[in-house]
N, C-alpha and C positions, 0 to 999 in steps of 0.2 A: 462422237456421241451417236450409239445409234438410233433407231426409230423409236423403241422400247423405249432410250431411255430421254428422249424427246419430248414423248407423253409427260413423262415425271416433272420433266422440267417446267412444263407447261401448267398444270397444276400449281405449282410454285409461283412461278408466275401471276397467277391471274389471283392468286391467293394475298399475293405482295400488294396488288391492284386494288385489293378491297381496301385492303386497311390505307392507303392512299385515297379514296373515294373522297372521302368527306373532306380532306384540305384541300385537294386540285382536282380537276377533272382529268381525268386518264384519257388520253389518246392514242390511238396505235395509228401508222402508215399502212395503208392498202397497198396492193399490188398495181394500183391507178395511180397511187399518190395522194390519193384524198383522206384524208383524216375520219379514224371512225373512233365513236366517244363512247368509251365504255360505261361511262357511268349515266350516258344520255338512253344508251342503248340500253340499262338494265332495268332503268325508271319508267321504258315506254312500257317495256314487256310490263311491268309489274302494276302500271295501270291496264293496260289491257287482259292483263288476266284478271283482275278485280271487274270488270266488266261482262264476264261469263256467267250470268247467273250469280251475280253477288260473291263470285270467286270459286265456284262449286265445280263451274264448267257440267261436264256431263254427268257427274259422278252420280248422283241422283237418278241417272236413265235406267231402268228397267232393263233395256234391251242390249242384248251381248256384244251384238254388230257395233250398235255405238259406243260401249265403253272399251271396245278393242280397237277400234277407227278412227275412235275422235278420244276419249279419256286416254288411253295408255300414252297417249302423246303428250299430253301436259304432264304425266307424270311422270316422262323422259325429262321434260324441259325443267322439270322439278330440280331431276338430280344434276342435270348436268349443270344448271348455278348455283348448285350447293359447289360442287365439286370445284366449277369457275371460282368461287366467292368466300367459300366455306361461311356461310351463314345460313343456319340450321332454323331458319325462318323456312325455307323452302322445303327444308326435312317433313314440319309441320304443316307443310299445308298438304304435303302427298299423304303425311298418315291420315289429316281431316276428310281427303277424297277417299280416301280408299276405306276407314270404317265406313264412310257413308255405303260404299260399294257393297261393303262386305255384308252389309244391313240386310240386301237385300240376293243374299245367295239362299238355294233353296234346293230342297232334294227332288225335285218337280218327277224325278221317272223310280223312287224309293230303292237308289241301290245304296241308299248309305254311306253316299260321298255328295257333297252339294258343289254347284255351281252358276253358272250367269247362263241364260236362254233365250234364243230368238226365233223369230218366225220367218226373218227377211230372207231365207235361203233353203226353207222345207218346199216341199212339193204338195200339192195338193191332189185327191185321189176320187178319182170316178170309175166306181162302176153299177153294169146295167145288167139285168134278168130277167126272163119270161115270168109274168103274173097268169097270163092266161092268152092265144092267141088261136083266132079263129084261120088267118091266113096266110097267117108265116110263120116261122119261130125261127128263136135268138139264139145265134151262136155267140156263147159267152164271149165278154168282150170286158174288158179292163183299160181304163186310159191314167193318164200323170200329166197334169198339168203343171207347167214347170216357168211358165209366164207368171211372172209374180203379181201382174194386175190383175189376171185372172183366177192365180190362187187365192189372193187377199179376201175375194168376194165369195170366195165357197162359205157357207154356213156349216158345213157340215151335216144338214139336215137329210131326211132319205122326202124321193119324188115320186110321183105317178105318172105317166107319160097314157093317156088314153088315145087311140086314131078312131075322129069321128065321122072322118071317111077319107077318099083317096087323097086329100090334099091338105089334109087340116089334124090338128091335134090339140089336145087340154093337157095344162100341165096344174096339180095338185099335188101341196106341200102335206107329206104327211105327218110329218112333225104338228103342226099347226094346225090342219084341215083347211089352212086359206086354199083358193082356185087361184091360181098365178094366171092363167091366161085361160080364156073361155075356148078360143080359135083362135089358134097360130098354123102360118103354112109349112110345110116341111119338102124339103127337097127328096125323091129317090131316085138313087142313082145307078145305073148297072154295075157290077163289082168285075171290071177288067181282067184281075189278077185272082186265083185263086192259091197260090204260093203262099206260106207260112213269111210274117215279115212286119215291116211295121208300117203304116201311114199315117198322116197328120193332119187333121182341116184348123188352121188355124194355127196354135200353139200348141193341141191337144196331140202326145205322141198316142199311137198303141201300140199294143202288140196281139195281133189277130191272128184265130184258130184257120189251121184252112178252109176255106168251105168248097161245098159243093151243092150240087144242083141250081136251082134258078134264085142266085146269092144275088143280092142288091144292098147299098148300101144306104141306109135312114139319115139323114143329114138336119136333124133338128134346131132349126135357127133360136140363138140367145136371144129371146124379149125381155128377159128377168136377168137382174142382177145377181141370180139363187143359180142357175147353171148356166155353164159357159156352153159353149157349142160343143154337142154331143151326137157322134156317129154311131149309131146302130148298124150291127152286121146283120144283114138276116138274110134266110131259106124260103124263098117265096115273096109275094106282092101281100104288104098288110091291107088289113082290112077294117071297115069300122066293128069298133068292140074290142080289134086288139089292145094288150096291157101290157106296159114292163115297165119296172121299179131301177130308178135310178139311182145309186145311193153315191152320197158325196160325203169325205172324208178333209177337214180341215187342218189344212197346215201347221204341224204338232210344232209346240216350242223342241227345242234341241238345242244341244250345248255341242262346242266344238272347240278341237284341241287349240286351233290356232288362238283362235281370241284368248282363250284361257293363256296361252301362252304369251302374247302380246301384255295382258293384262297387267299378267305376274312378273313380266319379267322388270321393271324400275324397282317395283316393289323389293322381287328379291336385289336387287341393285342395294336398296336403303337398307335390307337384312346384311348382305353384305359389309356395305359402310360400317352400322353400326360395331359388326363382329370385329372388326378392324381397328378400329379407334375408339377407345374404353374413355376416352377423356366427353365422348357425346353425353349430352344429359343423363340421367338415371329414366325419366321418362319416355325418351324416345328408345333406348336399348333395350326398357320393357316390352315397346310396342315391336318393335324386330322380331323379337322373342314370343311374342304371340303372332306375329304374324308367319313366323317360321312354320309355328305347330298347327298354324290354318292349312297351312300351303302344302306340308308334305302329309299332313296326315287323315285329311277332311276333303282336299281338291287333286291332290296328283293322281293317286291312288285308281280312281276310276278308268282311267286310261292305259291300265297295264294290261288288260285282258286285249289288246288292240297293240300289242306290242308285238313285231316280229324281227327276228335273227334273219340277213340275209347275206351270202357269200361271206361271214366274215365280220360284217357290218349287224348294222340294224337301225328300225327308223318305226317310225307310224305306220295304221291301214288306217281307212275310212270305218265308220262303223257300219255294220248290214242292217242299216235300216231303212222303209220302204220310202219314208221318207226325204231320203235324201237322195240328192244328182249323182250321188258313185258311192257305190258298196266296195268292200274288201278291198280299193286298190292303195299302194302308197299314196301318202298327202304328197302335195307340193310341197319343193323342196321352201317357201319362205315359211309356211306352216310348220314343220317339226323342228326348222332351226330356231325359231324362237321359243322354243319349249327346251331346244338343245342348250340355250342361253339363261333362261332360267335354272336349270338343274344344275350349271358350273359355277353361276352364281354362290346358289343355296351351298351347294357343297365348299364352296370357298368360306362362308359363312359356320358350317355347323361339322365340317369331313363328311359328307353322305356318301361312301363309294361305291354304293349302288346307280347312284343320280350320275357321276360321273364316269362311269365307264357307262350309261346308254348313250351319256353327251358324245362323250368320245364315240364312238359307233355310230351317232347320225351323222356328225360329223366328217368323219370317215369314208360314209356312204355318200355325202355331198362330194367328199374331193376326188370319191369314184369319178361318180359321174361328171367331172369337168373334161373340156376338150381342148386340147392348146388348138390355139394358132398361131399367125404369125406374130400377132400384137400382145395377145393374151388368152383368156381362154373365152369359151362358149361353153352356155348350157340351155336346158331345158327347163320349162315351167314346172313340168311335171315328170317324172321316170318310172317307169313300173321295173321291177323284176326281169321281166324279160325283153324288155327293148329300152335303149337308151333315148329314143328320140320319144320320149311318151307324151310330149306337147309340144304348142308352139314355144320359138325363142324364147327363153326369160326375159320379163318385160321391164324396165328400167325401174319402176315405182316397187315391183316386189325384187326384182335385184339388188334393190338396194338393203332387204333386212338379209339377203343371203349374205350379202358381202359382209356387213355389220357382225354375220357371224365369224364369219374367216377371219377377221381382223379380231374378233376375239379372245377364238382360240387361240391365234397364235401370238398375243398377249400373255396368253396363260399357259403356252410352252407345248400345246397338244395339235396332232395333225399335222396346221398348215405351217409350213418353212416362210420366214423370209423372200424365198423368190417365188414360193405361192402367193404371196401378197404385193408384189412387185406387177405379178402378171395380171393380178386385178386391177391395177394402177393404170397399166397399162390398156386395157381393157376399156376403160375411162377416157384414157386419154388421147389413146392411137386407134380407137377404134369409132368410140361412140359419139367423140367431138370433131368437128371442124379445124380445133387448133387455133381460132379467133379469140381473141379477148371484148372483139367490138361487136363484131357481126355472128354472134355465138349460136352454133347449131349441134342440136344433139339427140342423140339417137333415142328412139320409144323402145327399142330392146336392147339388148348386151350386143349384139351380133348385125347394128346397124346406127349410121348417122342422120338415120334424114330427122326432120323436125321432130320434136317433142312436142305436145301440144300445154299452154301452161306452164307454169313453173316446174324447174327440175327438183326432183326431193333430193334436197342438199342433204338430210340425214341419212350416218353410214355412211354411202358413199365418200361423204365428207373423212369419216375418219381414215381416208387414204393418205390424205394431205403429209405425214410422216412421210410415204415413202415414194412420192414423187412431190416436187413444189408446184407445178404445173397444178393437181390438185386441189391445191388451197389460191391460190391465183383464182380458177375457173371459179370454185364456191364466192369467192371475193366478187368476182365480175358478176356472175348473176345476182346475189345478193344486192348490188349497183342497179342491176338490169329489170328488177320487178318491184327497185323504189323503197329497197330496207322492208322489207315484210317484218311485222314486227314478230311471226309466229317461228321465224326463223335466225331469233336472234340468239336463245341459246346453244342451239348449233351454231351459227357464225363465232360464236365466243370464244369455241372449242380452237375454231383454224387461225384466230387474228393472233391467239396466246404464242404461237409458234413461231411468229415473223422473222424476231429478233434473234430466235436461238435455231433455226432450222442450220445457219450456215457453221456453228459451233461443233467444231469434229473434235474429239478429248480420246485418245487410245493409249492403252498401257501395255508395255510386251512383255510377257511372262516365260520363263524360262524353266524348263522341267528337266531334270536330270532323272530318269526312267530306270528302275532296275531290274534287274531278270523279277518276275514275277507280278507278283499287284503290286498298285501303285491307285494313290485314290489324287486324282487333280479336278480344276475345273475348269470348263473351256469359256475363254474369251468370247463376249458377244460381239459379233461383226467382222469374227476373221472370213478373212478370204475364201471363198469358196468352200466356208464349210457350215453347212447347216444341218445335216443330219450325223447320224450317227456314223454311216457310208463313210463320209468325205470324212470326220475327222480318224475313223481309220487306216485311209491312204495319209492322210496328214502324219502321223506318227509311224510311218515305216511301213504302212500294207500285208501283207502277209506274211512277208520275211521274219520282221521286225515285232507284231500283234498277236499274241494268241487269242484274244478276246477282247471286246470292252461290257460294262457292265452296265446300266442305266436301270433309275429306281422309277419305275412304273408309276401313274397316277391311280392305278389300283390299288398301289400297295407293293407289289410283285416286281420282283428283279427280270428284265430285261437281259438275255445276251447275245450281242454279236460276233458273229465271226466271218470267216472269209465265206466260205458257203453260207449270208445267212441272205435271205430274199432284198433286195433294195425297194423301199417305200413297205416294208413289214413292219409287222408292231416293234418288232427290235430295233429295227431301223427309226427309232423315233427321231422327230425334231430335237434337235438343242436349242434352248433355252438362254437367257439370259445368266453368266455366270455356272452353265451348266455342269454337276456335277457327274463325274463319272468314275470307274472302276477300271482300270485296263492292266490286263495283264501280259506281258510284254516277254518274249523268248530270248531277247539279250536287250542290255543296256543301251539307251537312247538316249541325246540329248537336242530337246525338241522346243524352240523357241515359236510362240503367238502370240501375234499382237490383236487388241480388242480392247472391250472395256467389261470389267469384273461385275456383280451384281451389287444389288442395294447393300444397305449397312444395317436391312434388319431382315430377320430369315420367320416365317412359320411355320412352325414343328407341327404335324401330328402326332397322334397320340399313338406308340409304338416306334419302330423304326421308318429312319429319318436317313435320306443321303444326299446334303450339304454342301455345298462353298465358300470357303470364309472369302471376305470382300477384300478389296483394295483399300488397306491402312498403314498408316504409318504406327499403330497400336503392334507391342510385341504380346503376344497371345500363347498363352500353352495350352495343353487339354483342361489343366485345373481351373483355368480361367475361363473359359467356355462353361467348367462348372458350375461354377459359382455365381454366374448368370442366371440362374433358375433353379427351384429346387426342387423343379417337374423334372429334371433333365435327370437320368438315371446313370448312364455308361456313353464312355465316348470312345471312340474305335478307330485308330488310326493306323495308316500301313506303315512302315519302316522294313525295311531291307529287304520288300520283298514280300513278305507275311504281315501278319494282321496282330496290332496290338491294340491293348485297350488302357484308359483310365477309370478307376484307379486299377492297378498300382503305376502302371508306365506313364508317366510326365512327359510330355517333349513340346517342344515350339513346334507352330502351327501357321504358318506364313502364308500370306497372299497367296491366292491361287491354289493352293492345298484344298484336297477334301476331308470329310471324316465323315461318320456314322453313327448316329446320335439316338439312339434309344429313350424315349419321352414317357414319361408315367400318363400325361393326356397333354393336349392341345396347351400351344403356347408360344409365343414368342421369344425368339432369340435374337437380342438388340448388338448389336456391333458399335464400335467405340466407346470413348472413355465413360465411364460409370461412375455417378455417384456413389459414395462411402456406401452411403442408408441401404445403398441396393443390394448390395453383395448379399448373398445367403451362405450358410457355414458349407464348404465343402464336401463333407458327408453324404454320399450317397445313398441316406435313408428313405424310406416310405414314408412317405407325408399322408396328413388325414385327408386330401385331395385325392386318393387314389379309386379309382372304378370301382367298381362291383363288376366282378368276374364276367368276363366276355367268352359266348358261346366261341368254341371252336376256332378262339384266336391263336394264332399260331406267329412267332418269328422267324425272317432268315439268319439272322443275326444273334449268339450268345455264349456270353462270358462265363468263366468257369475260373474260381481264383481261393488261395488260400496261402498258407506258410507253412513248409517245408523246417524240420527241428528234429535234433538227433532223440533216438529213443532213448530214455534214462536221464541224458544231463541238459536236452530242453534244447543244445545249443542251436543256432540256424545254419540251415545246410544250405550252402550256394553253389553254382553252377550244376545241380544235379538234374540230369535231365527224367521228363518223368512224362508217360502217356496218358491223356486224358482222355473214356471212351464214354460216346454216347448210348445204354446196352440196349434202346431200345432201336436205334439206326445202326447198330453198329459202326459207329465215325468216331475216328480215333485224333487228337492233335496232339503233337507232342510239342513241350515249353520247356522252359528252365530256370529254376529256383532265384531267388538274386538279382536278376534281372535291373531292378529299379534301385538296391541298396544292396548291402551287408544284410538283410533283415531274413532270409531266406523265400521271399516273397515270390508268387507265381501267378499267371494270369492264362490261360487257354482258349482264344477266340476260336469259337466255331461259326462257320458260313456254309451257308448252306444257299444255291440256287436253283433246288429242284422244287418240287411244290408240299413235298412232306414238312421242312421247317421243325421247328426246336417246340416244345410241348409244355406247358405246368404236367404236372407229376410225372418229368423223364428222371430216371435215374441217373447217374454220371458215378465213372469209375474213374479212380487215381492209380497209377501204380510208378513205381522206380523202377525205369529200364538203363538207367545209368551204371555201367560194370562196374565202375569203384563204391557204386552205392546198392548194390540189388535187395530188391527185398521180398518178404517172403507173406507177405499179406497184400491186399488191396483196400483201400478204404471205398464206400458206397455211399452215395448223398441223392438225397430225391428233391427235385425242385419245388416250392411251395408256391406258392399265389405270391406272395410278398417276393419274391424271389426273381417269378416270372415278370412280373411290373417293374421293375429293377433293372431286368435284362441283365443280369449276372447271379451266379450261387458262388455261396462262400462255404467254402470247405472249415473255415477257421485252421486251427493249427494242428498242423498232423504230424507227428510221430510214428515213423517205422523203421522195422529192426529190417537184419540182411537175410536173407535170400540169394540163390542161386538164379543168375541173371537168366534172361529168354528172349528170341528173337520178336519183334512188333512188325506188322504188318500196316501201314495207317490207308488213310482215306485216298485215294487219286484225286488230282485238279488239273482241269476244271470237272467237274461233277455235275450236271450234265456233260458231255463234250463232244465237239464235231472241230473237225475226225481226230483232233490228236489230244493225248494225256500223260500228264506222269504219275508215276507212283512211287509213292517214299516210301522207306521203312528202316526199321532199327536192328542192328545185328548186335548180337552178344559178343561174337570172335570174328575174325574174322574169315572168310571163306569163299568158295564158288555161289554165284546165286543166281536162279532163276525164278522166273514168275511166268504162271501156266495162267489162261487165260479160257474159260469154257461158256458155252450160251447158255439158256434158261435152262435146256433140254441134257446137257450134261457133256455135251459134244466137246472137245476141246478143240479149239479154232485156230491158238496161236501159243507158240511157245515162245518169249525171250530169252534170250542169253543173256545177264547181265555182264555176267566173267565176276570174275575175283573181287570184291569187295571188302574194306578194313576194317575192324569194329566200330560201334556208333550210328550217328544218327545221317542217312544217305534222304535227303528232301529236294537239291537242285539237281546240279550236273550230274553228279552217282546215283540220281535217285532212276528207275526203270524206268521206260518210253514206250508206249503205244501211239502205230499211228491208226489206228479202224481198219486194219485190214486181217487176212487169215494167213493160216502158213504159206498159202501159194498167189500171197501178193494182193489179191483179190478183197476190195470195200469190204465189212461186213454190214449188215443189214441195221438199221433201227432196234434200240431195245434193250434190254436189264442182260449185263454179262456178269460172270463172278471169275475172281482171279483168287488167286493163293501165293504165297512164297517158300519156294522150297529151296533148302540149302542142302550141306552133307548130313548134319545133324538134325533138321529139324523141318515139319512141316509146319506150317502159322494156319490160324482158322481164317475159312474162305471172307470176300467181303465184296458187297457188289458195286456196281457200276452200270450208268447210262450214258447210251450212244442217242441223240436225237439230231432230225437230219430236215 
């Protein structure tokens, strides 16, 4: 059992637990040995949360700091004894806090998106200006008060500052016309430096103009709780009579990403839940569902204009406001990972793949900036763009939401690998602890052990416990060590649920017989050294043995690797749990792995879908898979090689197999036996569930099928082969009639991995290039909306007469490719063949010999080979090539090809 499926088990667990509650009281064994009572431990929490303000806790506060620092935490503790318990009492009380919350969100700066605002982290702003002066004058001067005791007291009011002679000053509020002080002393002081720069008396920074001449510097002692201590720069010794207007600037509320992120993210947790388990109230699924359309379309939104692309990546900036302690730079990295957590939330909740590829991208940009070491890794509080060390060490208390994230993603299959999670364990364990159980000491950052001061925040951190035990031991011992806190009981809940099943290892070995071409399997969780995409390439034979493997993007977008493709690149994705994949293979392989398959319920999005059926003793075919759903449109499985589909092709579908599953929308595909009542009719019709046309949707994936029948007497023609062309891609597949029956039946998968993809209103051409059957027309079919939702067109039944046969030129695979490809085609007779090969610009780069060829259809071994090079050996460059086939008889129309590198 891996760690992945640990979790699951653990859930289970504590789920069995509840419904135990009320006859016995539940007890687990500590890693001490001491008994800890779960149901003692749920009853203390659940008084002491009723003790928060009548059970409200903060949710009621105004201020952003506190419901991101103190409220988002109960509404963690919420879900996670729902999740412990499954009792949807807890569901209710997060939604009660959080309408409360929502009560009070507001558009406070009018852009049109609301939120939560605070003062505890603005700046407050002075500055000063000549009114009139007999003996000096003011070199303008600006200060920031950035001491929060001293910001809190600005009024915001503007001052008068009069000098009644060399030692004394009046200060008058001109807001008010009060006299604040009749005679106050002031210090002047010679001005040492006349360099552009900044100095401070006090907390007050500036940033002063150069001066010159006989500069001194005014030092006005605070008597009034109205200004803090203000330095005047000035040109000369003042005088009585002189004037200057102090104007002060009060610390503006402002809203900030993190809190918002903190906030929202349980929240989206319970949008989550809900969208997952339809068996939740009717009432609480409502409230998800409003809560969804608060969150992406009244609160994220604001925070785009503060979005930036970087190397690859991307993350947050600061906003440029004067207000605040840093403009323009990246947020710390706990700041945008808990915004990273909410958007994969959401998107796991409603498919937003917008939300999920920035998740992915902050994400990404945190596992940049990670640093191994020997134990694990190091990072920084904060990173800019151009320098990795852009803060001090990350400090244990905000460590702990980074890691929360890592352990997330790689929950949900994105970024971090298995031994990126290892390393944070490690990190924990070999770096930041002592190693005691008794005399427990531990590190205040990532990248040290001396004392922490306080309790360790068991949260996150905690969720390592899966992949080292040491882990859940330490949470055990301190939990022991600060006397059962009772604020840390739903997290302790999380690590006790494991005790019993951490040492339960359960592995299945799957065995794949691999054939030249595609082959669709799915990789075992927890084999051996393989966690990327990398490693399970050398696992099935490396270069020799791989032309490619395939993996379906969390964007939507097909992934491919190959031997030249970067290690730790988007191609290079992590594998997942049951991971499926696409590989296509240069000779036969027989590749056994051991691990453990995924769950026994899959969810589909809406479009295409690429799959692993689970570990069952259930025998399965593609019809069966159908009739699981009557969202599911087309299912697309490989066989010999090449790419079939249902309907019309049927076949068994066995453990560890993949397929490709085309969805009308969003839905679940449940695995194991079925109730009678569930079956839906097989028919892969459009259901009244179908969208409203989607801008600019596009598939890699689609089917082309009809029935083949003699012109005149109707009868069905089998075995004839026939090309199916796309006329707007020009992409040709050729099939063959009969296929699945006597019925003349035909089906024509087309795949596509480049970024153009299959269209609503493509046209599709049919024709007979079979010699015994040629014929002398084409039929034309245009896809329709109904069609495209479906993920196949039906030609229905076609009739045609003979014709004089003609040579087919078809598509190359793989289609991107690096560096090597083949190309199939169909010959009439048989003959000498080659295939010319030219660039954009018309140059011809490379000629093949094929030699001698027989009539028929040449797609494997006889079909032509490129490897990316020119006639004199020599790589060719990146970029769109066109080829042709020229025989003794015949040239074929050109058709293109990509090289990417």
């Amino acid at each position: 059992m891996t760690q992945r499926h640990r979790l699951v088990v653990m859930r289970l667990a504590l789920l069995t637990w509840t419904f135990l509650l009320p006859i016995v009281p539940m007890t687990v064994v500590a890693a001490d040995g001491a008994p800890l009572n779960v149901s003692v431990l749920i009853a203390r929490y659940n008084e002491y949360d009723r003790s928060r303000s009548n059970g409200m806790g903060f949710a009621k506060s105004l201020d952003a700091g506190t419901l991101a620092w103190g409220e988002s935490y109960i509404l963690m503790d919420y879900v996670q004894l729902y999740q412990a318990t499954g009792d949807t009492r807890w569901l209710r009380n997060l939604t009660q806090h959080f309408d409360a919350m929502a009560a009070n969100l507001t558009d406070h700066d009018s852009d049109g998106y609301v939120g939560w605002q605070t003062t505890r982290y603005s700046r407050a702003l002075v500055s000063v200006s000549g009114k009139g002066a007999l003996g000096a004058t003011l070199i303008p001067d600006a200060s920031v008060i950035e001491d929060r005791d001293q910001a809190r007291r600005i009024t915001g009011h503007n001052y008068e500052v009069e000098i009644l002679n060399g030692s004394t000053y009046k200060v008058t509020n001109l807001n008010t016309g009060a006299l604040l002080t009749s005679s106050a002393a002031f210090l002047l002081n010679p001005l040492t430096s006349t360099s552009e720069g900044s100095s401070s008396g006090g907390s007050v920074s500036q940033n002063r103009l150069r001066a010159s001449g006989d500069a001194t510097r005014l030092v006005l002692s605070s008597e009034t709780s109205a200004i803090p201590e203000v330095t005047l720069t000035l040109n000369g010794k003042p005088v009585a009579g002189d004037r200057f207007i102090v104007q002060t600037t009060r610390p503006a509320p402002l809203e900030f990403l993190v809190h918002e992120g903190m906030i929202l993210f349980p929240v989206a947790q319970f949008v989550e839940i809900a969208a997952r388990d339809k068996s939740l109230p009717s009432d609480l699924r409502a409230k998800a569902d409003d809560y969804l359309h608060l969150i992406t379309e009244r609160i994220l939104p604001k925070w785009e204009p503060f979005w930036r692309e970087i190397g690859g990546f991307g993350t947050y900036v600061e906003p440029d406001d004067p207000a605040r302690w840093a403009n323009g730079i990246v947020l710390p990295h706990n700041q945008y990972l808990m915004l990273a957590r909410v958007y994969l939330a959401l998107d796991a909740a409603a498919d937003l793949p917008t939300l999920r590829s920035k998740a992915t991208k902050m994400l990404g940009y945190f596992r940049n900036r990670l640093i191994p070491t020997h134990h694990g890794w190091r990072w920084y509080y904060r990173d800019t763009q151009l320098n990795r060390r852009g803060g001090p060490i990350e400090d244990t208390q905000h460590g702990a939401l980074d890691v929360g994230a890592a352990v997330d993603a790689y929950q949900r299959g994105i970024v971090f690998s298995e031994t990126d999670i290892n390393r944070f364990a490690a990190t924990l364990t070999k770096t930041m602890w002592n190693g005691s159980l008794t005399d427990i000491r531990l590190g205040a950052n990532v990248s040290s052990s001396s004392e922490i001061p306080g309790a360790f925040p068991m949260r996150f951190w905690i969720d390592l416990y899966p992949f080292d035990p040491a882990t859940r031991d330490l949470s055990l011992a301190l939990f022991r060590r600060f006397k059962e806190p009772v604020e840390h009981i739903p997290t302790v809940l999380n690590a006790i649920s494991s005790a019993d099943e951490s040492n339960s290892e359960e592995t299945s070995s799957l065995s794949f017989d691999l054939e030249p071409g595609f082959n669709m399997i799915q990789v075992p969780s927890g084999v051996e050294s393989v966690g990327r995409v990398s490693d399970l390439f050398d696992a099935l034979g490396g270069a020799d043995a791989v032309q490619l493997i395939v993996t379906l993007h969390e964007d939507g977008e097909f992934r491919i690797f190959t031997r030249n493709s970067t290690l730790g690149s988007e191609e290079d994705a992590v594998l997942t749990d049951g991971a499926p994949v696409i590989v296509s293979m240069r000779e036969p392989r027989a590749v056994t792995l051991a691990g453990v398959l995924s769950d026994k319920s899959t969810a589909l999005r809406r479009g295409v879908n690429l799959i692993g059926v689970p570990d069952s003793d259930e025998s399965l075919t593609a019809s069966d898979l159908l009739r699981r759903s009557d969202d599911i449109a087309t299912i697309i499985m490989a066989r010999d090689g090449e790419f079939v589909s249902y309907p019309p092709y049927d076949a068994p579908i066995g453990s560890g197999q993949a397929v490709i599953i085309t969805a009308r929308q969003k839905t679940t595909l449940t695995f194991g036996d079925q109730p009678e009542s569930e079956a839906v009719a097989s028919s892969p019709s459009v259901s009244a569930a179908v969208h409203a046309r989607a801008e600019a949707f596009k598939t890699p994936v689609f089917v082309i099928e009809g029935k083949l029948v003699q012109a005149g007497s109707g009868i069905p023609m089998n075995d004839v082969t026939l090309l199916v062309t796309n006329l707007r891609l020009g992409e040709s597949v050729a099939t063959t009639s009969g296929m699945t029956s006597d019925g003349g039946q035909f089906a024509a998968t087309f795949f596509s991995l480049d970024e153009r993809g299959y269209e609503e209103d493509d046209r599709y051409e049919i024709r007979v290039v079979d010699s015994a059957n040629p014929t002398n027309r084409s039929v034309e079919c245009v896809v329709t909306h109904a069609d495209f939702m479906n993920g196949r067109l039906s030609f229905g039944e076609i009739s045609l007469a003979s014709a004089a046969p003609h040579n087919a030129l078809l598509q190359n695979y793989p289609n991107p490719f690096n560096p090597e490809t083949w190309i199939p085609f169909y010959l009439s007779r048989a003959g000498e063949v080659t295939v010319e090969i030219y660039d954009i610009a018309g140059n011809r780069v490379r000629t093949l010999s094929i030699g001698a060829r027989s009539e028929g259809m040449h797609a494997n071994e006889t079909a032509g080979y490129w490897n990316g090079t020119n006639n004199y050996g020599e790589r060719v460059a990146s970029g769109v090539y066109i080829y042709r086939l020229v025989t003794t008889n015949e040239v074929s129309p050109a058709r293109r090809m990509v090289i990417l590198k």
